[in-house]
N, C-alpha and C positions, 0 to 999 in steps of 0.2 A: 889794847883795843878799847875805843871809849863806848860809852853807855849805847849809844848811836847803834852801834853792829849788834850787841849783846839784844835790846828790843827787835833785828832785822832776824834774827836765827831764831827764835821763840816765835815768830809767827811764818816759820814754816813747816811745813806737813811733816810730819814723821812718819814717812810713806816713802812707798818708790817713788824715783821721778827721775830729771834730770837739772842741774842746776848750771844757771849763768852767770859766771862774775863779771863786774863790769867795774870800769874806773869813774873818776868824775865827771868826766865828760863823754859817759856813752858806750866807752867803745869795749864790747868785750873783749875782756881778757882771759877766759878759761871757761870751757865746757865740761862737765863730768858726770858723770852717773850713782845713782847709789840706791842700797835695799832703805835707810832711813835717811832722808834728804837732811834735816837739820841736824841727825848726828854726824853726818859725813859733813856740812858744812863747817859746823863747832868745831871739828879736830882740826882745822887752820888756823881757827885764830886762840885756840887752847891746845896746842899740842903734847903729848906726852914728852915729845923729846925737840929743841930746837931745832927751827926751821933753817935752812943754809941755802947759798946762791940761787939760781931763777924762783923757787917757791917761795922765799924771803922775801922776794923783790917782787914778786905778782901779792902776794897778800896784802904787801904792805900799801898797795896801788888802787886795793876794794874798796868801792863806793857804794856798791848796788850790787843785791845779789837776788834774783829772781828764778822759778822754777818754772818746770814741765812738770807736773803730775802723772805718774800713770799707773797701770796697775801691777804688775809686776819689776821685778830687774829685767828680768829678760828683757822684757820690752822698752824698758831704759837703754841698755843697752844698744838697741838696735838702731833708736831717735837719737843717742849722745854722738850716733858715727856721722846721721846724717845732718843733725846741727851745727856737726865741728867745719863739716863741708861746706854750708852752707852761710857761717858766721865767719871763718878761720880765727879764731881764738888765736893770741901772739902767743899765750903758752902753753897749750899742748902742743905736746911735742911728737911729732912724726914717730912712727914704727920705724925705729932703722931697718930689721931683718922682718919686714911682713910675712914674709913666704913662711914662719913659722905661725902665723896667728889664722886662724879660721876666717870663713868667707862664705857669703852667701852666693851660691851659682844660678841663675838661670839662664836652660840652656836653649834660648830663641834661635842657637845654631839644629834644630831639630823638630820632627814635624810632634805635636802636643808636648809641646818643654815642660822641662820638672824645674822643682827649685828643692834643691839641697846644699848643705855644707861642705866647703870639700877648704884646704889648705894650698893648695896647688893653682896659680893660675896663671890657664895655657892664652896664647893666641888663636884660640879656635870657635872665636866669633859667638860667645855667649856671652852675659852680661852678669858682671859680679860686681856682689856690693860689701863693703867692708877694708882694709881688715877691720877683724872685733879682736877682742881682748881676752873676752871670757867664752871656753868653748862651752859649756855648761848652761851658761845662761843662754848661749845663741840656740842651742836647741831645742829650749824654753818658748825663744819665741819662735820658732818655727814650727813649733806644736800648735802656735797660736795662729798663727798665720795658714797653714792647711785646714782649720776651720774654717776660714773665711774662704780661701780660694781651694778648694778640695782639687787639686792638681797631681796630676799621675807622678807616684815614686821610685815603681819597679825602672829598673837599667833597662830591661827588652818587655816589650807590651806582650805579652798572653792573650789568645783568642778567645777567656770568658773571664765574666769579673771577678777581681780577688773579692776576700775579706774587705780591703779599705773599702771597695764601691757599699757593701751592703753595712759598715759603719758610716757613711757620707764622706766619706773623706777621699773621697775620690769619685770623679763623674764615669767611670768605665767608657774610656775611647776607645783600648781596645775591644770592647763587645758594641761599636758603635751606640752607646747612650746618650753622649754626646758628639756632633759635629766640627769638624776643622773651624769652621769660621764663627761657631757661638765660646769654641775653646781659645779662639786667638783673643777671642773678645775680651775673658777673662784673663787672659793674661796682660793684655791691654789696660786694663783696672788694676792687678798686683803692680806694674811699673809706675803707674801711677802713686798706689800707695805707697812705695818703698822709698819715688823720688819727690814728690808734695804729700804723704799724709795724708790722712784721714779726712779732711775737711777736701782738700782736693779731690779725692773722689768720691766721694760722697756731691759736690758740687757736676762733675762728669756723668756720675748717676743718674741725678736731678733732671738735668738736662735730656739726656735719654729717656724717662720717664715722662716728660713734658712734653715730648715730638711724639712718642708715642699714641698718648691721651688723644694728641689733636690729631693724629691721621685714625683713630677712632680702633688704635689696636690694643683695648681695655686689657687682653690675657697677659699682653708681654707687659705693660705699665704696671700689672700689681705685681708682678714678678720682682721687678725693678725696685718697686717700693719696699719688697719686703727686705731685700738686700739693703736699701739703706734705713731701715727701721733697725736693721741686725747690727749694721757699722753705727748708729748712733745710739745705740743702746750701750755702747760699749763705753769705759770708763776713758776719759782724756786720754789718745796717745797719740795726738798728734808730731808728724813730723817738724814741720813749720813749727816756727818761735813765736809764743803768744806769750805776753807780757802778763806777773803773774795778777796786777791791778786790775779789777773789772773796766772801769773807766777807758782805762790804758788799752786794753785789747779791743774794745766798743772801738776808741779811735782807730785802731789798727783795722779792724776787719772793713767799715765803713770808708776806709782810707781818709779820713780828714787827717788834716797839716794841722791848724790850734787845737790849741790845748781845748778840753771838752770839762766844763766846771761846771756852768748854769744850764740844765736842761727841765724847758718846759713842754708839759704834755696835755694835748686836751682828747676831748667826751664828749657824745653827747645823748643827750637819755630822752627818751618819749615811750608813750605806748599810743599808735593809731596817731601820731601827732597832737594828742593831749599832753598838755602841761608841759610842755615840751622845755630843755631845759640844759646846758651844758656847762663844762668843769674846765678848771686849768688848774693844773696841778706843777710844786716847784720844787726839784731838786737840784741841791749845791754838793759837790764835791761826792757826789754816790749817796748824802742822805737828805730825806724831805726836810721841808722848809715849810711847815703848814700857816705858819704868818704869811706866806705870800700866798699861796692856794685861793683860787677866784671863781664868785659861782656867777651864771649868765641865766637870766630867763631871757628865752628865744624871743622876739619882739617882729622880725621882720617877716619868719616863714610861717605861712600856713600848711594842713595837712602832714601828709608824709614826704618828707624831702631833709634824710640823712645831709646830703652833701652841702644843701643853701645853709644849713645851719648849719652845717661846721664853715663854712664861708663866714655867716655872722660872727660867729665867738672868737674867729682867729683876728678879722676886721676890729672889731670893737678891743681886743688886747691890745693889739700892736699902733693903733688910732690913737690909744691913749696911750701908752708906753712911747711914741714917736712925741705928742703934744706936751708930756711932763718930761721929757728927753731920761728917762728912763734906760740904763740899759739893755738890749738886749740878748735873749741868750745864747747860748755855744752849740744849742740842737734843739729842735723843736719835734716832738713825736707826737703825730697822729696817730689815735688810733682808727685803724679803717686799714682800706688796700688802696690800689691804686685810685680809685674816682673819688676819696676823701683828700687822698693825696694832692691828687690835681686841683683839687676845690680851693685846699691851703695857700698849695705854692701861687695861685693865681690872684689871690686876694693880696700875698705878699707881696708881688710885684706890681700888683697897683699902687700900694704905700713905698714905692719905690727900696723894697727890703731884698738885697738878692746877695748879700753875706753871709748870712745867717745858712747853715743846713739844716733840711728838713727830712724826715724818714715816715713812714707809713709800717706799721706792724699790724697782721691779721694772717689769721688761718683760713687757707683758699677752700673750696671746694673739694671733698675727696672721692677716689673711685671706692665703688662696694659692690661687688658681681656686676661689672659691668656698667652701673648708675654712679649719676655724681650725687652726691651727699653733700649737707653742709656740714663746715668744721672741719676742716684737715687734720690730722695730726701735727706735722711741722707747721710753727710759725713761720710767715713768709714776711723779709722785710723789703720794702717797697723804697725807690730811690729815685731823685730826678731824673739822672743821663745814665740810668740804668735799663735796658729793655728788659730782661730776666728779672723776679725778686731774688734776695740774696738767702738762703736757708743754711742757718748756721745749725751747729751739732746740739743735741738735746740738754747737752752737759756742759755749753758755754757758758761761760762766766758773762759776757756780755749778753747772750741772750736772755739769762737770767735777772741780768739787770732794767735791760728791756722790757720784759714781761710786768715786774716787780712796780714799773714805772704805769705801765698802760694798767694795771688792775687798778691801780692804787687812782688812777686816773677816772677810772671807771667807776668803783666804789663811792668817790666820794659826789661824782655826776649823780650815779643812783639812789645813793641817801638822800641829796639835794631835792630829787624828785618826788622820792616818797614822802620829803616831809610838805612838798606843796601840794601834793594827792589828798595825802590827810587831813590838813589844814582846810583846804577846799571844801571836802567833804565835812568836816564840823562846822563851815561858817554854812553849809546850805542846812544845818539842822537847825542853826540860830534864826536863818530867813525866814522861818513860819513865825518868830513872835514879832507882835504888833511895836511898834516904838523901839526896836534894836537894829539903828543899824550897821555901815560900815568899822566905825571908830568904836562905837558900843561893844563891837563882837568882838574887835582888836584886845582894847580893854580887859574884856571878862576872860577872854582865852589866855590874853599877856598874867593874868592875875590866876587864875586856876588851873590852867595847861592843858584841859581837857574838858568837854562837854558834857563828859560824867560827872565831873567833880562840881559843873555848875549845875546840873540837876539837881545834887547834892547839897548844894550848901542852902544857908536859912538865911531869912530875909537878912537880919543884921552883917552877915556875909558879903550878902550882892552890895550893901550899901556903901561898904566899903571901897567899893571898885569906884575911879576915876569917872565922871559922865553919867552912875545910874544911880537915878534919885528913885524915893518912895515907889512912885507909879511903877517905872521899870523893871523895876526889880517886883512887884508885885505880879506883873505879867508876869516874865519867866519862869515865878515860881507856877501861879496858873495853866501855863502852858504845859510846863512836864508834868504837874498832878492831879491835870482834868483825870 
């Protein structure tokens, strides 16, 4: 194995997860699970004992080897059955005799269905998932899984609640706690989890929490929320395959086709419409590029008007990046929601720009007993021919590079402002002396950095400065030591 692989295995997790091998062109070739991902990947290509027939011939065929993080095996295990399903890997290899490997049962043939493990599986219209491998680990995660969906385990329902109901781990439908149709509901979300993951319902969630909001029925929405507050709290275990590259999953979740290398992001900063002032910020391949980073003072908008200014700085980028033929980049991120969103894409379609994708990332509005608040929790990302935003899980690698992008966007709009705040503020101290003026102030401030320090200095000081002879510098000093 050359250097190539040896650099691929050192930068993966030595943590659960699950791993994808893939050949040169793409296509995977093997799914598998493990307690440390990069020691179980290293024992392929460093074996203790030579490798022979199909696992010789799959090693030898590894181009690319990317993970699933999660936090336990168990839970490896559970995403490695549904990845294998969902990819079919040429070499894993089938269960010949399944009927001895364990399985996850839920039994939708029955009114409040349970999910347990059972080996055996009949024709009698419930829904199993598996086989698994390891019974051990599978009731690892099944422990994990009745936290989230606290679903009845007794074989015959009892007339008042066990034990599980007063540990949570069970809603007590036999002592009616919960209803037929809020328990089917739930079970409606476990299918979901078992067959898209985490992001999918969480995404199913979302959307129940946002019909909610708007038909104005605030109790059931924070309900809603707190459920996916609790799924994205949780550590990566997504079912679905996310690629283990930031960059690479941004494209996946977003769905763009090219490759995503040059992404620029703009800002824009004011207070009350003073100094008013916005940022463009450039990253190449996942790191900034602060040589290109561009600062705009606003020119066209008066007052307070968020949106005409980000219309300006995207206008005035791309005006000129069109006129130097310039290329440009692979995503463009606003930050804002929808109505900065709209302002962007509309500006770009006047310069005739409709190649380029464009995203919108902001925290909506939240509920709090009932009131909406500003500041969400979830980032909500914003998309052209998207009617919903898209909210991805707290712990995405993509979101985090999103964020990463819009602060840093932020940041450097906001220093840009403070330092025209400041700046302003020392030339109106200069305004009160007689014989200083625009180019004089430039001068003294270019030469001292600050209006202390020219208070400060002594006549043969001032005299040094570019433009201030005798007289001038005599004022000055008069001026600060009346």
């Amino acid at each position: 194995m050359g250097m190539d692989h040896k650099e691929k295995i050192k930068g993966l997790p030595a943590s659960p997860g699950v791993y994808i091998m893939k050949d040169a062109g793409g296509a995977v070739l093997y799914v598998g699970k493990a307690a440390n991902i990069r020691k179980r990947v290293a024992s392929y290509f460093y074996p203790k004992r030579r490798l022979y027939g199909r696992l010789e011939s799959m090693v030898s065929k590894v181009d690319r080897i990317e993970c699933v993080p999660t936090a336990t095996e168990a839970e490896a295990l559970v995403y490695e059955n549904s990845l294998i399903k969902q990819l079919a890997p040429k070499y894993n290899v089938m269960l010949r005799d399944d009927k001895s490997y364990p399985r996850l049962k839920l039994t939708v043939n029955e009114a409040f269905p349970r999910l347990f493990i059972t080996r055996k599986k009949l024709p009698d219209g419930a829904l199993y998932y598996g086989p698994y491998t390891s019974g051990l680990l599978l009731r690892e995660a099944l422990v994990a899984l009745r936290q989230i969906f606290p679903l009845r385990s007794c074989g015959k329902m009892a007339k008042r609640p066990c034990l599980n109901y007063h540990l949570r781990q069970c809603f007590a439908p036999c002592a009616g706690k919960i209803d037929e149709a809020a328990y089917t509901e739930m079970i409606a979300e476990l299918k979901t989890f078992l067959d898209k993951g985490r992001p999918g319902l969480i995404k199913a969630l979302t959307e129940k929490m946002l019909a909610a909001s708007k038909e104005e029925r605030f109790e059931e929405a924070a309900k809603i929320r707190l459920r996916i507050e609790a799924l994205a709290s949780m550590r990566e275990k997504s079912v679905r395959y996310i690629p283990a590259d930031e960059i690479e999953e941004l494209k996946s979740m977003l769905g763009l086709k090219a490759p995503v290398e040059a992404v620029e992001a703009f800002d824009v900063s004011n207070i009350m419409g003073q100094e008013a002032v916005g940022s463009m910020i450039y990253f190449y391949k996942g790191r900034p590029r602060k040589s290109e980073y561009r600062k705009f003072r606003i020119k066209t908008v008066s007052g307070v008007d968020d949106y005409s200014m980000m219309r300006e700085i995207v206008r005035r980028r791309y005006e000129r990046s069109l006129e130097e033929k310039n290329p440009l980049p692979d995503l463009i991120v606003i930050d804002g929601g929808k109505g900065h969103l709209a302002a962007a894409l509309d500006e770009l379609e006047k310069l005739g720009i409709s190649g380029v994708p464009a995203i919108g990332i902001a925290k909506p509005a939240r509920l709090q007993g009932g009131l909406v608040r500003a500041g969400g929790e979830f980032e909500h990302i914003y998309m052209k021919d998207r009617k919903d935003p898209l909210i991805l899980p707290r712990d995405s690698k993509a979101l985090h590079f999103l964020e990463r992008i819009r602060d840093e966007a932020h940041r450097f709009a906001i220093t840009y402002h403070k330092g025209l705040r400041s700046k302003k503020m020392e030339f109106s101290e200069l305004d009160e002396i007689r014989g200083i003026g625009r180019k004089r102030k430039e001068a003294l401030l270019a030469r001292f950095g600050s209006v202390e320090k020219i208070k400060a200095a002594s006549l043969e000081e001032l005299l040094k400065v570019e433009r201030i002879d005798e007289k001038s510098a005599k004022n000055i000093i008069s001026h600060f030591r009346k």
